[in-house]
N, C-alpha and C positions, 0 to 999 in steps of 0.2 A: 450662541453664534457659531459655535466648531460644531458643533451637531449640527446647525444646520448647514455648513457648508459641505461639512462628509456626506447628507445624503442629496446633495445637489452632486456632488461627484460621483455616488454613486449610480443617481437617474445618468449619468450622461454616461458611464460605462454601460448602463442596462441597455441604453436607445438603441430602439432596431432590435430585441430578444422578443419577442411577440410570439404569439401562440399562430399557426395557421386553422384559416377554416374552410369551410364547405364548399366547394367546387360541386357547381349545379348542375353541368353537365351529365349527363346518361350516358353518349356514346362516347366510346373510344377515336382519337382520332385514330386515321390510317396510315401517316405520317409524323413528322415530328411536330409538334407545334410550337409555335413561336411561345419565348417566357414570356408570362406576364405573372402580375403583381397579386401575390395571394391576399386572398379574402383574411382579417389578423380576428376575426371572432373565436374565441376557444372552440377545440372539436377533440371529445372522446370516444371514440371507435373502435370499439373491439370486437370483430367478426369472431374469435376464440372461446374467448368467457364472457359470460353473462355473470354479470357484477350485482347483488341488492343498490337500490339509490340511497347516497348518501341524504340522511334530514335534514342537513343542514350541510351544504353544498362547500360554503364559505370559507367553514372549519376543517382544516387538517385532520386526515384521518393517521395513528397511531403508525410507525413504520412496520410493527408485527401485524397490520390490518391490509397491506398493500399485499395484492392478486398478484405473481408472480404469473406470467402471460410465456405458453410455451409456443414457439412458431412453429407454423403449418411447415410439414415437411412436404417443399416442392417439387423433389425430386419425383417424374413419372416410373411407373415401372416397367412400360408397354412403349414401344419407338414415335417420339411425337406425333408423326404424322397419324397414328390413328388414332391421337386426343386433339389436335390442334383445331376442328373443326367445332365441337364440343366446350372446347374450355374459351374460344375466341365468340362463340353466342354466351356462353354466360359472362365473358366481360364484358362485350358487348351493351348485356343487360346490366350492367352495375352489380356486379357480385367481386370484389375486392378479393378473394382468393385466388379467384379462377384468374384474375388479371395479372396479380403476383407472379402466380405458378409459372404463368403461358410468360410471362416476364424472363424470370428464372431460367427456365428451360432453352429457351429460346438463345439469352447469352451464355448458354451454356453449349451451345451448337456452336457457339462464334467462335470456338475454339477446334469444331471438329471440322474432318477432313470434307471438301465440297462435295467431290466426286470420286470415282474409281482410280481415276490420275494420280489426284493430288492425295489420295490411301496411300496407293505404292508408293508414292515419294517420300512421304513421310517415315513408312515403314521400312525404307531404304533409308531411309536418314538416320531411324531409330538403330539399322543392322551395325552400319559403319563406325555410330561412336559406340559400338558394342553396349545400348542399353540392356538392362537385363528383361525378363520375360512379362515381366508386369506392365512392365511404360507399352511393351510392343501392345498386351492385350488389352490394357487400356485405350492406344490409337482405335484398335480394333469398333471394342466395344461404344466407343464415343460417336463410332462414324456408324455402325447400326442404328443406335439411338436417335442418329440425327438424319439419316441417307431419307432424303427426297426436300428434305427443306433446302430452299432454296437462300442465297445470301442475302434478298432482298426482307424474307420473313425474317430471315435471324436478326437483320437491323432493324427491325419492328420492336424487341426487347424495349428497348426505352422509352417509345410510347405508350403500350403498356404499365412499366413502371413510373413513368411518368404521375398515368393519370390514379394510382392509386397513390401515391406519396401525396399528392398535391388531396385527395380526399382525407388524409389524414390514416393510409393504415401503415403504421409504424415501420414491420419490416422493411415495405417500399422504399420509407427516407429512409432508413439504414442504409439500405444498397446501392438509394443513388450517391451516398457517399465516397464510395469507392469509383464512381464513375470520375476520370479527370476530364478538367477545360478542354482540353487536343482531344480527347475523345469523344465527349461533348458536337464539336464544331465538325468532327469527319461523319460522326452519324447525319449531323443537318447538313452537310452537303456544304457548308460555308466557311471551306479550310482558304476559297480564292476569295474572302472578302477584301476591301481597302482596308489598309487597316482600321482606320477610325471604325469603321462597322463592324469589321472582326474584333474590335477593345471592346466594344459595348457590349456586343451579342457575350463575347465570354464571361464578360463583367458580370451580365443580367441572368446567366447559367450559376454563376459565383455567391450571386446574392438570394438566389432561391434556394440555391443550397444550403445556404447558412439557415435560411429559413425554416428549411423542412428538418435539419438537424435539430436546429432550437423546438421544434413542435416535436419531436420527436425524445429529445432529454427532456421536457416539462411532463412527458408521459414517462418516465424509469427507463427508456433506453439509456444503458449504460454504454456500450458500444457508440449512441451518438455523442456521449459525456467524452469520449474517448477521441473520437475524430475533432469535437470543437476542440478541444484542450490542444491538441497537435495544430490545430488551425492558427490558432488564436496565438501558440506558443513561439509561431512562425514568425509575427506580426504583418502580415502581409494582410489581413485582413478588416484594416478601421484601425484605429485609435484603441491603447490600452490593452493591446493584446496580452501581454503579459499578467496583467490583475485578470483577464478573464482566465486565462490558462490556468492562474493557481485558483480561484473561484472552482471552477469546475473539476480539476482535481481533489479540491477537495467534497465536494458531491458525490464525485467515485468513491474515495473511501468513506464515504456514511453509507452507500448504498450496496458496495462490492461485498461480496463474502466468500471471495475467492482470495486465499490466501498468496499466491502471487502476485495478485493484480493490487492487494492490499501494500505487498512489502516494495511492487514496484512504485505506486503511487506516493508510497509514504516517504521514501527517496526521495521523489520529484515536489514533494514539498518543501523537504527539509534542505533539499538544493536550491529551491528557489526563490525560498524566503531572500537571499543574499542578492537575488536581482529587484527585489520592490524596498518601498520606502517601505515606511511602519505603517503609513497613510493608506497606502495603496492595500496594504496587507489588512489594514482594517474595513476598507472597502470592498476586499473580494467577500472577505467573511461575509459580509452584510448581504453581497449579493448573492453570496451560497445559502444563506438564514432564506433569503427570497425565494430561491427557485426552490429548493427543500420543499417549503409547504406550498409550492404549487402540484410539485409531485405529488407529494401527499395526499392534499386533497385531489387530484385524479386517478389516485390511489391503485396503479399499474405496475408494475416492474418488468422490465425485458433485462436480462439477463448477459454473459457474452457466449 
């Protein structure tokens, strides 16, 4: 009877941890698109490595058997505009890199200068509080890199990264993790909703994210292990945030082998054991034992 109540609490801490899947869509929208509700069939994607197929799907493969997955390095080396035409026909065509990239690059314009104006002002701004010569040539070099995109392309980024996260390619969810709700809602244009329509719209930005995290740590991202655990630790996000937080912490340390991130996590257990019951402690366990061999068996590792 206790065993079977512990994994009745633990299905109800698991509810809603779902794998996403396959978004049929080919083109890119050109806009932002409204969230909707991912497909929860499993989806393994790896545009990087080409994996042998497991013979047996079912079974956990060995943690010294898991592909460590290096990301495509986004940065262009030539000033967007003369890849942007290029790299937006192969997302266009469903090439998940190219989508990434043109992702990437893109908010990474949303930082540089628009025009010749707003150069000098910044570079004025860099003289005054006396930054040293690096930040000035950095302004410099940011605004080459980006000079003729326009603000409406640069807010293009999250369409783009949009629709490769929701396909399932890993980096993507990482990244849209660091996007927040308020910036979320000023890219769709719907910072003047009423409220009730601006709680749901962010609410519905809120819960895909959590989604494409969870699909994204069931694949060895460890950086998404990282952002749920801070989510979950918050409780703002459902029921039980705390068992999920040390759950998932402790996943980081089975899969970290970075010695910092080991000595910080191992802290954040040993501190947190004193915020759960023994129950609850016995319950993240069970649901660290779960997602473990789901990783395993998609037998990937993303790194930090």
């Amino acid at each position: 009877m206790q065993k079977l109540l512990a994994m009745s609490l633990v299905l109800l801490i698991c509810g809603g941890l779902v794998f996403i899947g396959t978004n049929n869509s080919s083109t890119l929208p050109q806009q932002i698109s409204a969230i909707q509700e991912p497909n929860p069939t499993p989806l393994a994607l790896e545009l990087e490595v080409v994996t042998k197929p497991n013979s047996n799907p079912s079974a956990p493969e060995p943690a010294e058997q898991m592909v460590v997955i290096e990301r495509t390095d986004w940065k262009l080396d030539q000033p967007l505009r003369t890849q942007l035409t290029r790299l937006k026909n192969r997302a266009d065509q469903g090439d998940l890199q190219a989508a990434y990239s043109l992702a990437m690059n893109l908010r990474f314009c949303g930082m540089a200068p628009l025009d010749e104006t707003d150069l000098e002002a910044r570079l004025q701004q860099a003289y005054d509080y006396k930054d040293d010569g690096l930040a000035i040539a950095n302004i410099k070099e940011r605004y080459e890199f980006c000079e003729g995109i326009n603000q409406q392309q640069r807010n293009e980024f999250y369409a783009y990264l949009e629709i490769a996260a929701k396909v399932g390619y890993v980096p993507a969810q990482e990244e849209l993790a660091t996007i927040t709700p308020e910036q979320f809602m000023k890219l769709a244009g719907d910072t003047e909703l009423e409220r009730d329509a601006y709680i749901q719209k962010r609410d519905d930005f809120i819960r895909q994210q959590l989604l494409l995290l969870e699909s994204a740590s069931q694949h060895g991202s460890i950086p998404a292990l990282i952002a749920l655990s801070n989510m979950h630790h918050s409780q703002n996000y459902g029921e039980h945030g705390r068992a999920k937080s040390y759950a998932f912490n402790l996943l980081i340390l089975e899969l970290a082998d970075d010695n910092e991130l080991q000595s910080r996590y191992s802290w954040f257990v040993q501190r947190r054991q004193s915020e759960l019951t023994p129950e609850q402690i016995e319950q993240a366990h069970t649901l660290s034992e779960q997602w473990l061999a789901r990783i395993k068996a998609n037998g990937t590792l993303y790194l930090p």
